[in-house]
N, C-alpha and C positions, 0 to 999 in steps of 0.2 A: 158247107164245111171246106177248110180248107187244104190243100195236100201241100202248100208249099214249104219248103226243106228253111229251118232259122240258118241264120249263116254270124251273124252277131250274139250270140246269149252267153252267155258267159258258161265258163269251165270250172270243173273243179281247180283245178290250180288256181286258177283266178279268186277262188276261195280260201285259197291257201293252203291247199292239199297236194303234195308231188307223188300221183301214185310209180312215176319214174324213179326217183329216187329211194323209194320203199324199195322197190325193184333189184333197184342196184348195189343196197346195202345187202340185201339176199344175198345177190350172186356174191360178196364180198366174203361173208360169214361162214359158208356152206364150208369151207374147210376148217374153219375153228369149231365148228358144230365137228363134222367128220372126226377130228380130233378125239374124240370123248366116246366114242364106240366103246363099247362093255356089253358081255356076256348078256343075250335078252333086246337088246336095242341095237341097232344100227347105226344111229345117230344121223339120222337124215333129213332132213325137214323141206318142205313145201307140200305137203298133204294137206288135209282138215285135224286132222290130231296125231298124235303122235302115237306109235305101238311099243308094248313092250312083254316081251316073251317069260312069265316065271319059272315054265320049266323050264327054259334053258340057261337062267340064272342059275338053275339049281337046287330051285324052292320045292318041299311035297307037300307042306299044309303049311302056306304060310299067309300070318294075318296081315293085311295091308296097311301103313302109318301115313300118314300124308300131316303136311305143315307150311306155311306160308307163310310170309313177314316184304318186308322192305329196309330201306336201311337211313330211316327218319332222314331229318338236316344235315347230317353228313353230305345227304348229294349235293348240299347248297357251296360247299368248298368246292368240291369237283366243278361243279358249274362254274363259280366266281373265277378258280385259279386254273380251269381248263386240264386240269389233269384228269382225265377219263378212265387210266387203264387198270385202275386199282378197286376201284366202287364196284365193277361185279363180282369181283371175290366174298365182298363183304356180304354181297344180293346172297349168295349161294350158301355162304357161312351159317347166314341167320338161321337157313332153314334145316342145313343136314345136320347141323347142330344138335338143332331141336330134334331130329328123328333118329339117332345116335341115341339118346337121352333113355328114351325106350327103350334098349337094345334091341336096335332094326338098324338093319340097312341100308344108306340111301342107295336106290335105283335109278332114277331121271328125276330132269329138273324142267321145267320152267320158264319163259321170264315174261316179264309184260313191261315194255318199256312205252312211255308216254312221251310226249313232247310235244312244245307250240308249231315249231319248224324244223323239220327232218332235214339235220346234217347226217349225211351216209359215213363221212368219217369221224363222227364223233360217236357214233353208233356201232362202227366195229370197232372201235375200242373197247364201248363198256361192254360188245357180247365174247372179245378178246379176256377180260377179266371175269366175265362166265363162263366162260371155255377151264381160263384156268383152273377157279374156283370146282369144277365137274372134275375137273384131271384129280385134285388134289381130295376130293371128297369118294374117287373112283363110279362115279353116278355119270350118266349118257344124259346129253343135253339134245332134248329132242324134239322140241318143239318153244314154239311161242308168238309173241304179238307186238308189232310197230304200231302204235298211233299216233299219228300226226293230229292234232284238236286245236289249231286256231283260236283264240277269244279262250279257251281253258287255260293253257299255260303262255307264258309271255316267249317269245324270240328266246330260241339259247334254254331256256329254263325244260327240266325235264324230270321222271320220278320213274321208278323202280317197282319193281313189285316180283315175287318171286315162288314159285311151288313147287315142293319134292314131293315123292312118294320112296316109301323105302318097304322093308317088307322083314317080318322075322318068322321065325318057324312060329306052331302056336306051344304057349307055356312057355314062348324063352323069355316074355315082353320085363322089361323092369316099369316101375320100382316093384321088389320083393322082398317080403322079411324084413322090410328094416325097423329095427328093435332097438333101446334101448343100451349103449355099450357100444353101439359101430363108430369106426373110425373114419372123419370128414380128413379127405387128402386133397388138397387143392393143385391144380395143373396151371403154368402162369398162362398168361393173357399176352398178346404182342404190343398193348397198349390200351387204349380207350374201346376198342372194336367197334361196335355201331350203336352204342345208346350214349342217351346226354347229349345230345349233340347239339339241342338250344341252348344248354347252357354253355355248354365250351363254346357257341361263337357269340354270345354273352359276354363273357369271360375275355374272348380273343378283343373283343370292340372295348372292355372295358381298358386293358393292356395297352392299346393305343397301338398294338406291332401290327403291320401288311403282312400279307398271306407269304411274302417271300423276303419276309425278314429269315435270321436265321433264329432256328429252334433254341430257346433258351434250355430246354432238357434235350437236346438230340444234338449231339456233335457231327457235321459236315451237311444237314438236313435245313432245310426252308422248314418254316410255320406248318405253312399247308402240307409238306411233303411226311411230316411228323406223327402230325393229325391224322390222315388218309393211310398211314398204316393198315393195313387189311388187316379185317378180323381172322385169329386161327381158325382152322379148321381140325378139329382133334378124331374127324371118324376115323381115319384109318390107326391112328395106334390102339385108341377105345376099344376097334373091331378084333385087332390081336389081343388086345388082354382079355374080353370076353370069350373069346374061344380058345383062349391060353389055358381055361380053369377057373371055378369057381371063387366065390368071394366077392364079388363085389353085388351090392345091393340094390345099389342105386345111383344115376349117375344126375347131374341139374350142371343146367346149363345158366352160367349167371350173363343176366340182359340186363333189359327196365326191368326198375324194381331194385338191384342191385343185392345183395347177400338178404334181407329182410323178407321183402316179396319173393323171393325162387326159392329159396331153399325147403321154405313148406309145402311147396307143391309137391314135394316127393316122402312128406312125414304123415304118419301116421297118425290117427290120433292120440293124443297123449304124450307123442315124442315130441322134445324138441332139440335145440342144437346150444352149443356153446362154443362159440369162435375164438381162438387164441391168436389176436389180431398182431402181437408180438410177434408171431410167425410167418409173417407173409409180408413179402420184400417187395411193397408198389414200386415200381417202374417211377424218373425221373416225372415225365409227364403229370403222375396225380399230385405229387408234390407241387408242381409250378400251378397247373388251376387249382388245387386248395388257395394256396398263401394270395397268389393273387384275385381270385374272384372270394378270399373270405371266404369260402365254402366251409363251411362245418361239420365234423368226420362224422356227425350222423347222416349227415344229408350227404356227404361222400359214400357211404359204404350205400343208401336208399339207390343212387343215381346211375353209381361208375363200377365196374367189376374190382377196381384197386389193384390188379394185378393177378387176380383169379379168372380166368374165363371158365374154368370147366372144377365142379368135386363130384370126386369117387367118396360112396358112399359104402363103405368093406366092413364087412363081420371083423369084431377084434383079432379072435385069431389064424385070420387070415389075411389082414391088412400086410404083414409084412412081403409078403409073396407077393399080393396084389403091387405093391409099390417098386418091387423087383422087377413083374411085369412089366407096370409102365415103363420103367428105367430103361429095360429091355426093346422097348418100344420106342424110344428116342424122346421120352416125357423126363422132366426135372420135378418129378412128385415133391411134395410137402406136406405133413400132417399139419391141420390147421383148426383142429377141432374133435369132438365126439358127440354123437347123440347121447342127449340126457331125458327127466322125463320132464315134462313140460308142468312147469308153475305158474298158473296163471292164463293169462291170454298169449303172453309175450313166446312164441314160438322160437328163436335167436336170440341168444343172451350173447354178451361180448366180456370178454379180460384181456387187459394189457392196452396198446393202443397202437394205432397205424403209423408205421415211419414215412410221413409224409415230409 
């Protein structure tokens, strides 16, 4: 046997792994993570996992929510046109969203970021737009994962992935009671947020315009700069109108699927909705991918939010308070519907038609 020491075999980097540069996107991060400290969390990272304290959140019985997503083809803009610092907003969005919807919480996040070859500066960008997305969802970013995977992603090319946890007392969870007579209030969108996104660069290659053309719907804005709008983030006014007072029943969060696929997820059997699409002012944007990609306003409301990101689902008479709430809250409410009782299979019936 032999004891002699190799002095030629190859390294990891030589594999195409920099565990140096993982290193040093850390050391770079650790104050946008430090950033996002909240009540429960520290905000600290380089452990095995992340901690997070309920009683000092301030919780006595509360049920745990947790949610996950990414932010599809969208990241293929950010990659192609090198804008990085806006796609973690969107990471963070998807998911406190979702755990808001419940009414919970969100408490910490997340992130799992992948990639062929670990740029350390392109990486504290997108966890600079995780940072933000934490500040503005009021949740501590505590933890997460770099991989570098050679042969899995090309040079440059990279994906997202994202987890909350949020937490509500027990019996405050939504949906509740919702019956038959409640009032759909829809809260606007900042734009397209993060679904569709095959088809919008579909759309963009059929149009024939570069990512830095200027936005035929966005006046002073690039293509891509238009596009990459960040998804809202609506828990912190959400969190004040539900502990503002009662009334509201239910709250959906419109993704994939678009108004058709979400909105049942929070109806009851036998309930269904009636959209009064008259009422709801799409944003420039749905307007220029309709007419140009020939999109079809059924397959618009199936794909794209249209200009609703977020409905409040309020008892009749108390929708008008709740809408005073949000108002209160720094939301531009619109009643945009009511629940009916469901004929048929068809759960969303529509009147009127989108001003696209």
């Amino acid at each position: 046997m032999t004891t002699e020491k190799q002095t030629n075999g190859l390294t990891y980097a030589q594999a195409g792994v920099d565990i140096d540069a993982g290193n040093a996107m850390v050391d770079q991060i650790k104050p946008l993570v430090r950033s996002t400290r909240r009540p429960g969390a520290d905000a600290e990272i380089g452990g095995f996992g992340g901690l997070f304290d309920l009683k000092a959140a301030g919780f006595k019985d509360p049920i745990l929510v947790a949610a996950n997503d990414g932010v599809g083809t969208k990241v293929k803009i950010a990659i192609d046109t090198g804008i990085h610092d806006t796609i973690g907003i969107d990471l963070v969005a998807m998911c406190v969203n979702d755990i808001i919807v419940q009414g919970a919480e969100p408490l910490f996040f997340l992130d799992y970021f992948a990639t062929g070859k670990l740029s350390p500066e392109v990486g504290v960008h997108i966890v600079k737009g995780i940072a933000e997305g934490c500040l503005q969802a009021g949740c501590a970013l505590i933890g997460g994962e770099t991989a570098e995977m050679p042969g899995l992603y090309a040079r440059g090319d990279y994906d997202l992935a994202g987890f909350a946890v949020g937490a509500a007392e027990r019996g405050t969870l939504l949906p509740k009671d919702v019956s038959v007579g409640d009032v759909l209030i829809g809260l606007p969108s900042s734009g397209v947020h993060s679904n569709g996104f095959s088809l919008v660069r579909r759309i963009v290659e059929h149009s024939g315009l570069a990512w830095d053309a200027p936005a035929p719907f966005a006046s002073g804005k690039t293509l891509a700069q238009a596009l990459l709008e960040p998804t809202r983030i609506y828990v912190k006014p959400l969190l004040e109108v539900l502990k503002g007072g009662d009334g509201v029943n239910a709250l959906c969060h419109i993704t994939g699927g678009g108004f058709p696929d979400n909105i049942p997820r929070v109806l009851p059997d036998g309930v269904g909705v009636r959209l009064d699409l008259d009422a709801i002012a799409a944003p420039p944007v749905f307007g220029w991918l309709s007419r140009t990609g020939g999109v079809a306003e059924a397959e618009m409301l199936r794909t794209f939010n249209c200009g609703i990101g977020m409905i409040v689902v309020a008892s009749a008479d108390k929708a008008a308070a709740v809408m005073e709430r949000l108002a209160g809250a720094g939301e531009n409410p619109v009643r945009i519907g009511e629940t009916v009782g469901q004929e048929g299979a068809e759960r969303v019936r529509t009147s009127g038609s989108l001003k696209l």
